[in-house]
C-alpha angles and dihedrals in degrees: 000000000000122000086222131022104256083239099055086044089053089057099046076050086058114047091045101056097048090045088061090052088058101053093038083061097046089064095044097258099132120090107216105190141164114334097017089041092120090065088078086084100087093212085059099044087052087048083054098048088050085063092055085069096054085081157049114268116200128218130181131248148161136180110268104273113246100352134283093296082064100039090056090051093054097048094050091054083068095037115042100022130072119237101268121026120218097254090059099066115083106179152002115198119158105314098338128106118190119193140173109249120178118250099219093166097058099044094302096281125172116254139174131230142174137201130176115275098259091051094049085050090049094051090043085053099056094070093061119104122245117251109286093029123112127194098231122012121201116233131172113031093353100056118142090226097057105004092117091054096038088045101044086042093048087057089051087046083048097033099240126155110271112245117258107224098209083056085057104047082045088052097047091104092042105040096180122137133202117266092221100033104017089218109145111262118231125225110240107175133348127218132197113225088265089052101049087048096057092051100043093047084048091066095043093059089041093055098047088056 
């Protein structure tokens, strides 16, 4: 199952990215050199995107592979993992680094490889976002933008208690919620193990007599 016909998908295609082309041309972002000079002229490039929609474009799409236990899998490994997990790597000796990598291409066997130090910190590097990029990114009612105001107004709509900030602010170290309200619950005291014994040891003495 597709979450789109591969025909409806062509044409979004499409429509986006002339219409970044289009953009892109508007400020000035589009190099029109040599041969396709004459697309400088905005009347003209207009004339030349018209002809992109006078046929089929063709995207490409295939059904999600195993299912969505296997899709979610898949994508945690990107975003709550780091490039290169700790059982992976084999060895360290002098300046050399050698790893297991999957052969996909030879009936997905397991290899090793190594590199010298510098490559294999080059390669690692080249998985960390640039600056400004996050990983995931929250939409609808956890949006960074409005998630105070959907959230408060989700546990009106639920008739919830409200949260106490002060509670919060007291709970950031213990960010535990209540199974039955989800309010933060707020430390207390706190008891050593001594401590624990000998109350709770108390009450039991209290309540046989």
């Amino acid at each position: 199952m597709f979450f789109l016909p591969v025909k409806v998908l062509s044409k979004v295609f499409r429509g986006k990215f002339v219409a970044g082309l289009r953009r892109a041309h508007r400020k000035k972002r589009l190099t029109c050199a040599g041969s396709i000079q004459y697309l400088k002229d905005e009347k003209r490039f207009s004339a030349f995107l018209r002809t992109l929609f006078q046929q089929n474009w063709v995207v490409y799409a295939k059904p999600a592979f195993g299912g969505p236990d296997q899709v979610l899998r898949y994508l945690g490994r990107y975003t709550h993992r780091v490039a290169i997990s700790n059982h992976r790597l084999v060895s360290f000796e002098g300046d050399q680094v050698t790893f297991r990598w999957r052969d996909y291409a030879h009936g997905n066997k397991h290899r090793l490889m190594t590199v010298p130090a510098e490559e294999f910190m080059r390669r690692f590097l080249l998985h960390l976002l640039p600056k400004g990029f996050v990983r995931i990114r929250h939409f609808g009612l956890m949006a960074n933008s409005q998630r105070t105001i959907f959230v408060e107004l989700c546990r009106k709509l639920l008739r919830m208690a409200p949260l106490i900030r002060e509670a919060v602010k007291a709970a950031s170290n213990a960010p535990w919620r209540c199974p039955r309200c989800q309010s933060f619950m707020v430390i207390v005291e706190r008891l050593t193990a001594s401590q624990l014994f000998w109350k709770i040891s108390a009450k039991a003495f209290a309540d046989s007599s």
